[in-house]
Backbone as a printed PyTorch tensor [residue, N CA C, xyz], in Angstrom:
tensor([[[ 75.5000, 102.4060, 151.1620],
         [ 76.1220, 103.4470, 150.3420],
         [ 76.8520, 102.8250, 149.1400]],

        [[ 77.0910, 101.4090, 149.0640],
         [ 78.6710, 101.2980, 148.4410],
         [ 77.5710, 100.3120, 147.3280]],

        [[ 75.9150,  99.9220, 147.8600],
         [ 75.2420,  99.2610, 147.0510],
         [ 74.3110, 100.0380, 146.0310]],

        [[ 74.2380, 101.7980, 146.6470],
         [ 73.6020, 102.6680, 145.8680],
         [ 75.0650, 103.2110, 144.7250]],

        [[ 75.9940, 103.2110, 145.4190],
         [ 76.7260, 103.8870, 144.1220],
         [ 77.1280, 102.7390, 143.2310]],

        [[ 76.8710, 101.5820, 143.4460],
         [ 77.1020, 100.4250, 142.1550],
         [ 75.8910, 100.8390, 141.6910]],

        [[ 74.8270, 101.0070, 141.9280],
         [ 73.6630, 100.8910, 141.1190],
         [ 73.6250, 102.2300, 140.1050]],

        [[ 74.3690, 103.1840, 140.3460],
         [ 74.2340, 104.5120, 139.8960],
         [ 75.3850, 104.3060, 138.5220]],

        [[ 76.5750, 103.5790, 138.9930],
         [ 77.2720, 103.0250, 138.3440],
         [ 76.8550, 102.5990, 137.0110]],

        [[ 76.1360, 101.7010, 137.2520],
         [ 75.4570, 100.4090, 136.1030],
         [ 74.5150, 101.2110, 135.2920]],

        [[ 73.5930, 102.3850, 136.0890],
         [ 72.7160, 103.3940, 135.5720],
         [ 73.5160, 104.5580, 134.6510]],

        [[ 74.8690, 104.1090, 134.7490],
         [ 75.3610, 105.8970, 133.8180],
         [ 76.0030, 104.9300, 132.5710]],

        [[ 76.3680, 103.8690, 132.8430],
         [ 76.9150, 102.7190, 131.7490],
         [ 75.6400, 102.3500, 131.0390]],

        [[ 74.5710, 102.1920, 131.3680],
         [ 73.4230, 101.7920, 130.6640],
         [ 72.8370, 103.1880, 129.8520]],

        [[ 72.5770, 104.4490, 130.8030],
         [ 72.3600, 105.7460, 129.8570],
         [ 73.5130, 106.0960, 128.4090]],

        [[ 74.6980, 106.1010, 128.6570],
         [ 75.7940, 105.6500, 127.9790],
         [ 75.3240, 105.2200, 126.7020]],

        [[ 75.1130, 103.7370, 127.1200],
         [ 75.0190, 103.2760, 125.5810],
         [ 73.7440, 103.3450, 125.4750]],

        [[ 73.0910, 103.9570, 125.2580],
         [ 71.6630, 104.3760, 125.1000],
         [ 72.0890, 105.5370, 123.7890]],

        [[ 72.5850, 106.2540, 124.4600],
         [ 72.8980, 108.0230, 124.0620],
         [ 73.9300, 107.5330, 122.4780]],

        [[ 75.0690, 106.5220, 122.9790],
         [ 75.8830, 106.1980, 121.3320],
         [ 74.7820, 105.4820, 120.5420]],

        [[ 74.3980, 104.6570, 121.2410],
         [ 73.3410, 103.9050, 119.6720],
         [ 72.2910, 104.8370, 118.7260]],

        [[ 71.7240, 105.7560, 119.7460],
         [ 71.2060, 106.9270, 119.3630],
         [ 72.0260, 107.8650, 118.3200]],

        [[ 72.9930, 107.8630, 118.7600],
         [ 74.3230, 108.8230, 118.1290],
         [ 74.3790, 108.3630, 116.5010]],

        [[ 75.0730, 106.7920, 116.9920],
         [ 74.8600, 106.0700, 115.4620],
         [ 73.9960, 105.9410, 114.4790]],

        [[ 72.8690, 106.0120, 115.0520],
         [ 71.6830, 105.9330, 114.0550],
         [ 71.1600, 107.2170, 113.5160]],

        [[ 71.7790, 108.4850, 113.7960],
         [ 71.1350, 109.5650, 113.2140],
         [ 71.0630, 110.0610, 113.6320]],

        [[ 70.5520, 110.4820, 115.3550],
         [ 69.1990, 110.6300, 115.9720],
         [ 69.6220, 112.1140, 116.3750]],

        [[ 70.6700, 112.5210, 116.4310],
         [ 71.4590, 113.7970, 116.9350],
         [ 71.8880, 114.4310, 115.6620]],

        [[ 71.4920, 114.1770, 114.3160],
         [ 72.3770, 114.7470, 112.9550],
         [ 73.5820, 113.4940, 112.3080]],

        [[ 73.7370, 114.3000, 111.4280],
         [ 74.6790, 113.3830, 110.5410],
         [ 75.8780, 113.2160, 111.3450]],

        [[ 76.4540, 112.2790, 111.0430],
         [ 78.1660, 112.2610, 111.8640],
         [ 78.7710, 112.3190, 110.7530]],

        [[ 80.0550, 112.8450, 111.1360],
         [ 81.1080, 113.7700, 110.4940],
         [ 82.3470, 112.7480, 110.9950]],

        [[ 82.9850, 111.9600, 109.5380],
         [ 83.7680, 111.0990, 109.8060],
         [ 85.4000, 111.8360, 109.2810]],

        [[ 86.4990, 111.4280, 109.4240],
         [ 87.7910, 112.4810, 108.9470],
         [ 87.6430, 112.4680, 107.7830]],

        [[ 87.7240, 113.4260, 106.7840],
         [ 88.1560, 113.7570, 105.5190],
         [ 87.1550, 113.5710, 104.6570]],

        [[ 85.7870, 113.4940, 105.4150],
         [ 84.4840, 113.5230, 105.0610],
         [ 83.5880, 114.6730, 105.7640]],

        [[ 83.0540, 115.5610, 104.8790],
         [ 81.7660, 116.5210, 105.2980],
         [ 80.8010, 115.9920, 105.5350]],

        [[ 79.7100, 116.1250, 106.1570],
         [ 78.5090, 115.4450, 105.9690],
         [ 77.4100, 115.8270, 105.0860]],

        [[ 77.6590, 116.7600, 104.2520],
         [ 76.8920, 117.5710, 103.2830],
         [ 77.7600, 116.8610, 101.9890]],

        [[ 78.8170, 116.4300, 101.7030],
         [ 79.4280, 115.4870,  99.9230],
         [ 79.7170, 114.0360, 100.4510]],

        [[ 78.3640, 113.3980, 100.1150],
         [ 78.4380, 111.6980,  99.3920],
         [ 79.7400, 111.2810,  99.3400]],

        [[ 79.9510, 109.6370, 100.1550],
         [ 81.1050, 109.2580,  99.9320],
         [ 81.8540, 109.5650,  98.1990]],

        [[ 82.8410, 109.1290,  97.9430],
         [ 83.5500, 109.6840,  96.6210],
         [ 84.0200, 108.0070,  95.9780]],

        [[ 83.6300, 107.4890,  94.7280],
         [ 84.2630, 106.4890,  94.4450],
         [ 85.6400, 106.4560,  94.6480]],

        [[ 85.7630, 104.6980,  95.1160],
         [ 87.5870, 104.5940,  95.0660],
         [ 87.9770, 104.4450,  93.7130]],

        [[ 89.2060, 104.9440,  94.1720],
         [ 90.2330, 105.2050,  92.8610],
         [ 90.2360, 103.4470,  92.0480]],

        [[ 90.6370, 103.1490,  91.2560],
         [ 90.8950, 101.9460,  90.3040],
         [ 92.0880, 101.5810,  91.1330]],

        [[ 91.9940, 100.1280,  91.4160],
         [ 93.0790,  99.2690,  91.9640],
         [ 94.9230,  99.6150,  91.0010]],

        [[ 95.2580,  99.5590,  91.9540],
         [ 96.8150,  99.6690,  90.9810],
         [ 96.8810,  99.0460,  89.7260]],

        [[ 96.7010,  97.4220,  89.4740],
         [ 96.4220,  96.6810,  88.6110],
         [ 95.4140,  96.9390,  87.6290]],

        [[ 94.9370,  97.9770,  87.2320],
         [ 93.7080,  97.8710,  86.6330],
         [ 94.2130,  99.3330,  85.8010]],

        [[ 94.4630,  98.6060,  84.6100],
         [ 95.0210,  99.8190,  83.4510],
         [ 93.2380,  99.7990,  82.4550]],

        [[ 93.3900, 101.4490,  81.7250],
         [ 92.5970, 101.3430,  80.9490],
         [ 92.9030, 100.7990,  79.5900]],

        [[ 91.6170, 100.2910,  78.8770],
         [ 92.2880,  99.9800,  77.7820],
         [ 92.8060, 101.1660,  76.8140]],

        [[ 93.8820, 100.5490,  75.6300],
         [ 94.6280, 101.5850,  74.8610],
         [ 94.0330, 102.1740,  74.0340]],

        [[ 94.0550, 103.5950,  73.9770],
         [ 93.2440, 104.2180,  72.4860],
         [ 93.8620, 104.1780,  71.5560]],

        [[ 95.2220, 104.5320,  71.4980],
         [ 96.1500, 104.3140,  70.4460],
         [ 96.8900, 103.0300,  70.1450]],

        [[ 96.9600, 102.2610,  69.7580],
         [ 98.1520, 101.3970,  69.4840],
         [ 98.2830, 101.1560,  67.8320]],

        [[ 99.7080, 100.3800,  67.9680],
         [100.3710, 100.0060,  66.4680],
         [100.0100,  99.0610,  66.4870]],

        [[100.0170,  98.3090,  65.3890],
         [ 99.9420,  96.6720,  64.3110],
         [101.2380,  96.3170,  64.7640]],

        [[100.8030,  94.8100,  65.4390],
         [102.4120,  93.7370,  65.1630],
         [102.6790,  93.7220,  64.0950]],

        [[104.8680,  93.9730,  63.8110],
         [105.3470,  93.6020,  62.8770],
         [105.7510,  95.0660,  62.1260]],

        [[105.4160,  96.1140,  62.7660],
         [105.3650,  97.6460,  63.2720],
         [106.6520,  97.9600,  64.2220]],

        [[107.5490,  98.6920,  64.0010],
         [108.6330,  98.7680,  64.7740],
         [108.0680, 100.2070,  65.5950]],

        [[108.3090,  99.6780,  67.2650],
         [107.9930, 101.1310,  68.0920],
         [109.1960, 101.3250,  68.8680]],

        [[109.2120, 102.8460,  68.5760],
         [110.6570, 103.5630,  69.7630],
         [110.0580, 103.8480,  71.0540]],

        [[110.6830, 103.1800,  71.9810],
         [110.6070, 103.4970,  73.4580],
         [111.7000, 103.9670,  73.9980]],

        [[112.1400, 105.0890,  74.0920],
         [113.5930, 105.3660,  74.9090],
         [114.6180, 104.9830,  74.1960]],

        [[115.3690, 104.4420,  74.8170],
         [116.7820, 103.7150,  73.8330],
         [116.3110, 102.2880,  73.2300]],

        [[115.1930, 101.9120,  72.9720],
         [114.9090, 100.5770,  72.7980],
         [113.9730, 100.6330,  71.2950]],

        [[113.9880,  99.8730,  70.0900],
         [113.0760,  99.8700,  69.1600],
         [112.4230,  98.0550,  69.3660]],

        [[111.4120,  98.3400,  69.4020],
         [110.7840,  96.8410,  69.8010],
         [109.5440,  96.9000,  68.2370]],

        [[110.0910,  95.5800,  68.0170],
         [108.9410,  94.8110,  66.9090],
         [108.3880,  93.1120,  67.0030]],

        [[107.1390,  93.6830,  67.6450],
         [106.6490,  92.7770,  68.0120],
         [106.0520,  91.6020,  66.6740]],

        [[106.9670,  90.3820,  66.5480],
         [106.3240,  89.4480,  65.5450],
         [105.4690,  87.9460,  65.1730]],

        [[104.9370,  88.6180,  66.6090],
         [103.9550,  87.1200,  66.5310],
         [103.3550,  86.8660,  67.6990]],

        [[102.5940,  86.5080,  68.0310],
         [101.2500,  86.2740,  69.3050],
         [100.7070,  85.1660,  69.6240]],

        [[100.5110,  84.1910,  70.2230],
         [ 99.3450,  83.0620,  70.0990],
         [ 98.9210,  83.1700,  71.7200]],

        [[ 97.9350,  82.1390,  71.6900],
         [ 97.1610,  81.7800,  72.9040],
         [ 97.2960,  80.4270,  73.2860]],

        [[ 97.5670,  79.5650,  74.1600],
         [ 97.5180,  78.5170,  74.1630],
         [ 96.6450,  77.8740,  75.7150]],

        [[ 96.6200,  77.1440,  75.7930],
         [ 95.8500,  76.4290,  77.0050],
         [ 97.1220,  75.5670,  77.9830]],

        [[ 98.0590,  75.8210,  77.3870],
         [ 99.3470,  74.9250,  77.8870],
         [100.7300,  75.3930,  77.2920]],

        [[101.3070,  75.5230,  78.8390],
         [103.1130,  76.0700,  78.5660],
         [104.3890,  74.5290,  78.4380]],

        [[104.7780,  74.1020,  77.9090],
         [105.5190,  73.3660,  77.9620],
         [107.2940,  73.2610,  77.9770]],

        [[108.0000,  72.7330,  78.8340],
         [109.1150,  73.3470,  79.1620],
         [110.4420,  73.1340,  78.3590]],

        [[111.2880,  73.4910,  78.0720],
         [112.1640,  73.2440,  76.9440],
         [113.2130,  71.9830,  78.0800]],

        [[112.9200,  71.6840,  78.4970],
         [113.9730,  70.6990,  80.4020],
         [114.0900,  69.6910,  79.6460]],

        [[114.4910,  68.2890,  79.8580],
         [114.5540,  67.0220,  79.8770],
         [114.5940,  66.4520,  81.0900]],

        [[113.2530,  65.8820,  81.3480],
         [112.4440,  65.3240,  80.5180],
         [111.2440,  66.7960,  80.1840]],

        [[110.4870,  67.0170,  79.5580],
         [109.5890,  68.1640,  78.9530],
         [108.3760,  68.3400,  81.0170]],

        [[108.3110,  69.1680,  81.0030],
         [107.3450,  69.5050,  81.8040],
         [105.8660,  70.6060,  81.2280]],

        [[104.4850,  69.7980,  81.5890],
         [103.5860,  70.8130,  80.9520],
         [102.8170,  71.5890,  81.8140]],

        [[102.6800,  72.8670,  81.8270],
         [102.0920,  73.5100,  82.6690],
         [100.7370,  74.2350,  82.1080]],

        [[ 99.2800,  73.6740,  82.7280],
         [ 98.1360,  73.8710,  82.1240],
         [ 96.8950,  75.3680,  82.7540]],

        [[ 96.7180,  76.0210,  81.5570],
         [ 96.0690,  77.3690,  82.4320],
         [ 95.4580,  77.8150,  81.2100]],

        [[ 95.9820,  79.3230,  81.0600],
         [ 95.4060,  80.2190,  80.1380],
         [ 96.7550,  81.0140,  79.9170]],

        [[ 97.3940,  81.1830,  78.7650],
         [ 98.7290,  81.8380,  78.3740],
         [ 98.5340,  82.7100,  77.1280]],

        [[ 99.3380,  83.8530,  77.2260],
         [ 99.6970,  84.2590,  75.9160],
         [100.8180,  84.6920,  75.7300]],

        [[101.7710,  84.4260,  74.4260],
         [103.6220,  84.4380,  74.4490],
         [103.2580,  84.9570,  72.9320]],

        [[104.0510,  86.0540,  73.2400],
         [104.5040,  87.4750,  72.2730],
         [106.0880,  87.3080,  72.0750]],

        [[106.1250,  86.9730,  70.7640],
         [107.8900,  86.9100,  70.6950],
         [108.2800,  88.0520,  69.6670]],

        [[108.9070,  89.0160,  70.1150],
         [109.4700,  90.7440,  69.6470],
         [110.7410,  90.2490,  69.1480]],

        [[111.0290,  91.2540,  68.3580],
         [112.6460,  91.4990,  68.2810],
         [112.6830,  92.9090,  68.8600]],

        [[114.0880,  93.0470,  69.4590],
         [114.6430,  94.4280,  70.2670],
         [115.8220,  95.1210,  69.7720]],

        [[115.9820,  96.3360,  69.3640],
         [117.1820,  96.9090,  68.8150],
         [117.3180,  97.8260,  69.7710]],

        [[118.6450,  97.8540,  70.1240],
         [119.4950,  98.9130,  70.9160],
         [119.9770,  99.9200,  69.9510]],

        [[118.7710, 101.3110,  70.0470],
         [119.1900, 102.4670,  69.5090],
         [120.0140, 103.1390,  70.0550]],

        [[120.5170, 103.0610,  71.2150],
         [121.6760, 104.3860,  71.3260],
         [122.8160, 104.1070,  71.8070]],

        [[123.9590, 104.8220,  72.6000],
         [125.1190, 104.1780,  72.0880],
         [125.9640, 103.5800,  73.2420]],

        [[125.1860, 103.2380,  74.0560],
         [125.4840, 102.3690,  75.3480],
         [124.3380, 101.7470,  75.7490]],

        [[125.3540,  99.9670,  76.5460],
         [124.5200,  99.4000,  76.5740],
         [123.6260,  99.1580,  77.1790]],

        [[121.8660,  98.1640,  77.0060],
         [121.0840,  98.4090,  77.6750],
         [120.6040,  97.0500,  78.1200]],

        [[120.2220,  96.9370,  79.1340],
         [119.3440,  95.2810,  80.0880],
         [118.4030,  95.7550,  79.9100]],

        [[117.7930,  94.5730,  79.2040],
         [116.3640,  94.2170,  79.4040],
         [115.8840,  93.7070,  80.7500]],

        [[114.9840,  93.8510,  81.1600],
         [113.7520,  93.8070,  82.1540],
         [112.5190,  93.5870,  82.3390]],

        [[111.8830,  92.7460,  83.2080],
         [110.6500,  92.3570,  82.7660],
         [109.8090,  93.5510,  82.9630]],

        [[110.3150,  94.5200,  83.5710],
         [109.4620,  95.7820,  83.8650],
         [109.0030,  96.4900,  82.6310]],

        [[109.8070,  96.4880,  81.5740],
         [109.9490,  96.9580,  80.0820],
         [108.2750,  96.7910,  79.9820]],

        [[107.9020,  95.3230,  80.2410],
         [106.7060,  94.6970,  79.2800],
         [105.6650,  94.4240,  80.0300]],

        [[104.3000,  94.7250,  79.6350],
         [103.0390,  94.5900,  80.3840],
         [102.1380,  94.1370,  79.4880]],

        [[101.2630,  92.9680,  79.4150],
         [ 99.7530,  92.6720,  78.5770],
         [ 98.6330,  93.2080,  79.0700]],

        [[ 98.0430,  93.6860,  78.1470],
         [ 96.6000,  94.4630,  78.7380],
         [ 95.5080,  93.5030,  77.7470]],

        [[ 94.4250,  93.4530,  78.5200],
         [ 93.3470,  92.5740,  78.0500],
         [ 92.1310,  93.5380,  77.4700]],

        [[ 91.2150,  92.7340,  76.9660],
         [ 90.0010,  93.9430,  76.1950],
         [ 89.4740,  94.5280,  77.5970]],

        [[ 89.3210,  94.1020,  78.8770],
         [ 88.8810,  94.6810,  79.9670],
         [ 89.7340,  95.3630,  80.4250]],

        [[ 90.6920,  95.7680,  80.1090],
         [ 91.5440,  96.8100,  81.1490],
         [ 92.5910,  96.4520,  81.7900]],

        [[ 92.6200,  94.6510,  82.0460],
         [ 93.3750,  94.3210,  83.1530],
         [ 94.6850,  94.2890,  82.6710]],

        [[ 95.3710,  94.3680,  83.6670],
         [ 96.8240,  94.6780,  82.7820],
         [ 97.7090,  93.1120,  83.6670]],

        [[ 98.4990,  92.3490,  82.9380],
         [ 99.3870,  91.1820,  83.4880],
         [100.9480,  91.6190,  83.2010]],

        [[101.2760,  90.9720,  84.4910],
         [103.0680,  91.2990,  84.5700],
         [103.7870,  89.5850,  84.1240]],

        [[104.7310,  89.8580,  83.5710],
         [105.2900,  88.5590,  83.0880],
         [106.0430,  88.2690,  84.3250]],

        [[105.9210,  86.5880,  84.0750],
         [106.3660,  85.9460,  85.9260],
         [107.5490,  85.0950,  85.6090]],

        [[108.6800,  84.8090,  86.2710],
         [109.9090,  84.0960,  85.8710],
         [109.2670,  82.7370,  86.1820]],

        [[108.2040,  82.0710,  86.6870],
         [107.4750,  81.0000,  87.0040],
         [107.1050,  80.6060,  85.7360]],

        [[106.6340,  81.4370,  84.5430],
         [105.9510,  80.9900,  83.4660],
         [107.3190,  81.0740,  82.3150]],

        [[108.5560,  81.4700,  82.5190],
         [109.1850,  82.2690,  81.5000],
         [110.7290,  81.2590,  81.5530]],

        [[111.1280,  81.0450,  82.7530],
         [112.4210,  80.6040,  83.3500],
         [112.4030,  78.9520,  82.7060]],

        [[111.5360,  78.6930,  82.7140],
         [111.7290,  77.1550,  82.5570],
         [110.9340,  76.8510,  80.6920]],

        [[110.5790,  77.8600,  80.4000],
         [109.2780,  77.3840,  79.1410],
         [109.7770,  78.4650,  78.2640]],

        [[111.1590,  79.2530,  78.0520],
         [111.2320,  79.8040,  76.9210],
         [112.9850,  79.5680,  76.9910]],

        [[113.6160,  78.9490,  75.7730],
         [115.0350,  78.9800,  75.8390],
         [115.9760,  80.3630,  76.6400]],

        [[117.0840,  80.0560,  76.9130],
         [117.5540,  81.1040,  77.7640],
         [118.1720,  82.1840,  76.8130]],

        [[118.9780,  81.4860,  75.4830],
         [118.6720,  82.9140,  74.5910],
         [117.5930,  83.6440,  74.1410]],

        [[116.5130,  83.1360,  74.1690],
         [115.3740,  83.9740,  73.8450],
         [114.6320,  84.5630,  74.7190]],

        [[115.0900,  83.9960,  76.5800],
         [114.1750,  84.7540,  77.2880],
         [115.0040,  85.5290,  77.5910]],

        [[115.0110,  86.9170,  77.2710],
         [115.5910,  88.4750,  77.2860],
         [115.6010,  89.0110,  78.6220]],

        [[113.8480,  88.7400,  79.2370],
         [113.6880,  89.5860,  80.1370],
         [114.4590,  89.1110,  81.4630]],

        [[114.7370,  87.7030,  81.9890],
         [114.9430,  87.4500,  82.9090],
         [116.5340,  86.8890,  83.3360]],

        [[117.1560,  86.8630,  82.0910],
         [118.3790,  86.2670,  82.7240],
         [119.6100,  87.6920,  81.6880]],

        [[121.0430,  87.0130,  81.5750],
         [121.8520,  87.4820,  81.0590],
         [121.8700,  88.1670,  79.8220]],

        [[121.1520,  87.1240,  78.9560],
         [120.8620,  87.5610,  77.6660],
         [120.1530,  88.9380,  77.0800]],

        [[119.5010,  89.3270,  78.0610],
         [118.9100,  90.1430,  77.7200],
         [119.8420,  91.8690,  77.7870]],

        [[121.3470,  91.7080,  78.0510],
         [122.3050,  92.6110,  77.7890],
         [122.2810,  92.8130,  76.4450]],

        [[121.8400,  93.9400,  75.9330],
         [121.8910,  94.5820,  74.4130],
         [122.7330,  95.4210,  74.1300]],

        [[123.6790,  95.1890,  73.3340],
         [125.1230,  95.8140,  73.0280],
         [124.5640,  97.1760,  72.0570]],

        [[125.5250,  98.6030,  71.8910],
         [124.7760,  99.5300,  71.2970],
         [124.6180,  99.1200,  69.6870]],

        [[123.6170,  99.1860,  69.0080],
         [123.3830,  98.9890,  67.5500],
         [122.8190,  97.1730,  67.2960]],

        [[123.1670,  96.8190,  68.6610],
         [122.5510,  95.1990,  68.0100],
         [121.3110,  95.2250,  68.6710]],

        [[120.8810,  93.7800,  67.8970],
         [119.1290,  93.2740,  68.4610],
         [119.4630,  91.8170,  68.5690]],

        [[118.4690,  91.7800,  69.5170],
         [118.0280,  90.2460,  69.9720],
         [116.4890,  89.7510,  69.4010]],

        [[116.5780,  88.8500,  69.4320],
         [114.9700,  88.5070,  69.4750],
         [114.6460,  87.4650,  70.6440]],

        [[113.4830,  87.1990,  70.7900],
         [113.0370,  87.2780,  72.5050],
         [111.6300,  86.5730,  71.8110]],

        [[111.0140,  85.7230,  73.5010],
         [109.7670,  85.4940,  73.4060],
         [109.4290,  85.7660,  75.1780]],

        [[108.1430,  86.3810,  75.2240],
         [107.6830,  86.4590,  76.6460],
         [106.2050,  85.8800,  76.7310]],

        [[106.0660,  84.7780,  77.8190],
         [104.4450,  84.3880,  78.3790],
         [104.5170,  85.2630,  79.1880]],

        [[102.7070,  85.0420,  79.5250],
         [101.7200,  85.5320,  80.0940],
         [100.6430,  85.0830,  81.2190]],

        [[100.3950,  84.8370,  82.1140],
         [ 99.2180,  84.0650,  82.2380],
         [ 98.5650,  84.6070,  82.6240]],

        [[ 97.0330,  84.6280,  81.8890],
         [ 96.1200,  85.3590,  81.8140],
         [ 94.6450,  84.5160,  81.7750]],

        [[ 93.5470,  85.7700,  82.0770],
         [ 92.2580,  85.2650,  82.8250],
         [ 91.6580,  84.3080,  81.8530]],

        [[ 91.3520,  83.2610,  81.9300],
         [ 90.8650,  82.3560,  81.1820],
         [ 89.4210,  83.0760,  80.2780]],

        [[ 88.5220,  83.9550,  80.6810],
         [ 87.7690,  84.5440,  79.5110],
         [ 88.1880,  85.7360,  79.1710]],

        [[ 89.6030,  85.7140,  79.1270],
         [ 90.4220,  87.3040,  78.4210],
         [ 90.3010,  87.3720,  76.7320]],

        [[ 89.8010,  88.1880,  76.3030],
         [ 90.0620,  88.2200,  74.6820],
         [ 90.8390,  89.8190,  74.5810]],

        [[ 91.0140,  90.1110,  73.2530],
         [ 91.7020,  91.3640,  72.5430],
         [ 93.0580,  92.1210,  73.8020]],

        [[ 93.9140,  91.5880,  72.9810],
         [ 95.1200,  91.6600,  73.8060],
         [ 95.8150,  92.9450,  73.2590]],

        [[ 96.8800,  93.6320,  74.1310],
         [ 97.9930,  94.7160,  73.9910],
         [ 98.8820,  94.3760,  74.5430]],

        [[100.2760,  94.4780,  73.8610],
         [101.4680,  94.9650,  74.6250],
         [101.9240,  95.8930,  74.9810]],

        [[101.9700,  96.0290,  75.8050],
         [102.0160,  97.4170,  76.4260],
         [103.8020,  97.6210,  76.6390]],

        [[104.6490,  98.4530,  76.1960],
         [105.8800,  98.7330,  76.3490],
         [106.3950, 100.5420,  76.8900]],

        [[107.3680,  99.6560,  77.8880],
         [107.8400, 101.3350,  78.5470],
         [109.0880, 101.3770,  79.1110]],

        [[109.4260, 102.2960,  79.0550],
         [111.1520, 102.9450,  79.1550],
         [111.5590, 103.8460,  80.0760]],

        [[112.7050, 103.7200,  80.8580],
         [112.8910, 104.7070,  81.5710],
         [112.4820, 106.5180,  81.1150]],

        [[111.8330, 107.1460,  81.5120],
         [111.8910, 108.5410,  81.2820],
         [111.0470, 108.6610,  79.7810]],

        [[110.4520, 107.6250,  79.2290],
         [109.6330, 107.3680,  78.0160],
         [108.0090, 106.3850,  77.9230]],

        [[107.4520, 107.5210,  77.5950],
         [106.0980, 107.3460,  77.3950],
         [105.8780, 105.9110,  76.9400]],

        [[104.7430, 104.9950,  77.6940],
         [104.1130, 103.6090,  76.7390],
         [103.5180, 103.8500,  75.5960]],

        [[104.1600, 102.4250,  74.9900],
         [102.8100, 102.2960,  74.0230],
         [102.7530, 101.3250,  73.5690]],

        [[101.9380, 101.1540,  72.9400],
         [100.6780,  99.5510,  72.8150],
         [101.3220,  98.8480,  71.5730]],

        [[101.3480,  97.3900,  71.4500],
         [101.0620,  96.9450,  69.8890],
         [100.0560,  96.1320,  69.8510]],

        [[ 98.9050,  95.9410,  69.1480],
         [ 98.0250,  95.1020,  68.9240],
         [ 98.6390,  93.9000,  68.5800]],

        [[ 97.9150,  92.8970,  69.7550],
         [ 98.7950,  91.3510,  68.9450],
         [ 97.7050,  90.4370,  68.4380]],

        [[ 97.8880,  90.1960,  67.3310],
         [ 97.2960,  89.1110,  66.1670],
         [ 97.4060,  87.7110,  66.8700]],

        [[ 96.4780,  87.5950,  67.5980],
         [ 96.4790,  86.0770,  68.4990],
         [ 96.5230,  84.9130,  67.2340]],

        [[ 96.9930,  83.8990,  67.4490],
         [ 96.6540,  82.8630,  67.0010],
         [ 96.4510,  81.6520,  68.0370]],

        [[ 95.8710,  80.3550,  67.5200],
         [ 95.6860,  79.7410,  68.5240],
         [ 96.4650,  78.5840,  68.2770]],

        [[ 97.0100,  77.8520,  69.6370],
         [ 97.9040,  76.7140,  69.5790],
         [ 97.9320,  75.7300,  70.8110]],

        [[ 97.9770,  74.5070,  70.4720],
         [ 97.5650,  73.6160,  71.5080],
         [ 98.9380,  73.5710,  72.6420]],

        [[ 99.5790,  74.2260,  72.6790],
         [101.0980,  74.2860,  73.4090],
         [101.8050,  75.2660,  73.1670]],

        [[102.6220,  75.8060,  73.8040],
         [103.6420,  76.5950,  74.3500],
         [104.7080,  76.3050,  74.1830]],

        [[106.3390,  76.2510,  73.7360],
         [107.4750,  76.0380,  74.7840],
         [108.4020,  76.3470,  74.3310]]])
């Protein structure tokens, strides 16, 4: 008795997976997965967080743009193959970079911190880069790097001027700065790359 009901056993585990592989392959109709019909085609995924389109609108560097309480004029662009550090002794750090140095005016009448959140580069493909205190902290003087330390406190009616790197995809061409403000719409400045064997 106890050798027929193992065998009956092994016989309903073997019908079993007989009946799912069947299942899987079709053989009973389409399967119906959550938040899917079986009558509408999967649906493309959405674009990765990171993945901005490129800008239709933007301004010319050297063009003053209002963002919120902030007027930013972006005056100068290059590309370099190498960041080099303002330290003693010099440290060089080798990749693919691009450093946009703006001036910033505090339009309204209290004061405002800068942030690296302010600033984003967008490439001719879409991709959009966040500025890193890795590329910025050590390779741009501390009065001029705005975004990451003290300096970047803007008293109402004054401006600073500022430089921010980038590091970006080694076959990246046609660049944007992309700028944004609390409770205020982005927008772009076209930057006039130039090219330079160093950074710092």
């Amino acid at each position: 008795m106890t050798k027929l009901a193992s065998m009956l056993g092994i016989g309903a585990l073997f019908a079993a997976a007989v009946i799912g592989a069947l299942a899987a392959a079709g053989f009973f109709g389409n399967p119906t997965f959550a938040g899917l019909r079986p009558d509408r085609p999967p649906q493309p995924a959405e674009p990765p967080p990171g993945a901005a389109r490129v800008p239709g609108e933007a301004v010319a560097a050297g063009h003053p743009v209002r963002v919120g309480d902030l007027e930013w004029t972006v005056t100068g662009a290059r590309r370099s193959p190498e960041l080099t550090s303002y330290t003693f002794p010099p440290e060089t750090r080798l990749g693919s970079f691009v450093s946009a140095s703006f001036e910033v005016r505090n339009a309204s009448k209290r004061p405002v911190t800068l942030t690296e959140e302010l600033v984003r580069l967008v490439d001719g493909q879409g991709r959009e880069y966040a500025p890193s205190p890795e590329f910025n902290s050590q390779f741009v003087p501390p009065e001029r790097n705005l975004l990451f330390n003290e300096h970047g406190l803007v008293p109402p009616g004054a401006s600073r001027e500022g430089r921010v790197n980038f590091e970006v995809a080694s076959g990246a061409s046609r660049f944007w700065l992309e700028i944004s403000g609390p409770g205020a719409e982005e927008r772009y400045v076209r930057l006039p790359l130039s090219q330079s064997a160093g950074a710092g």
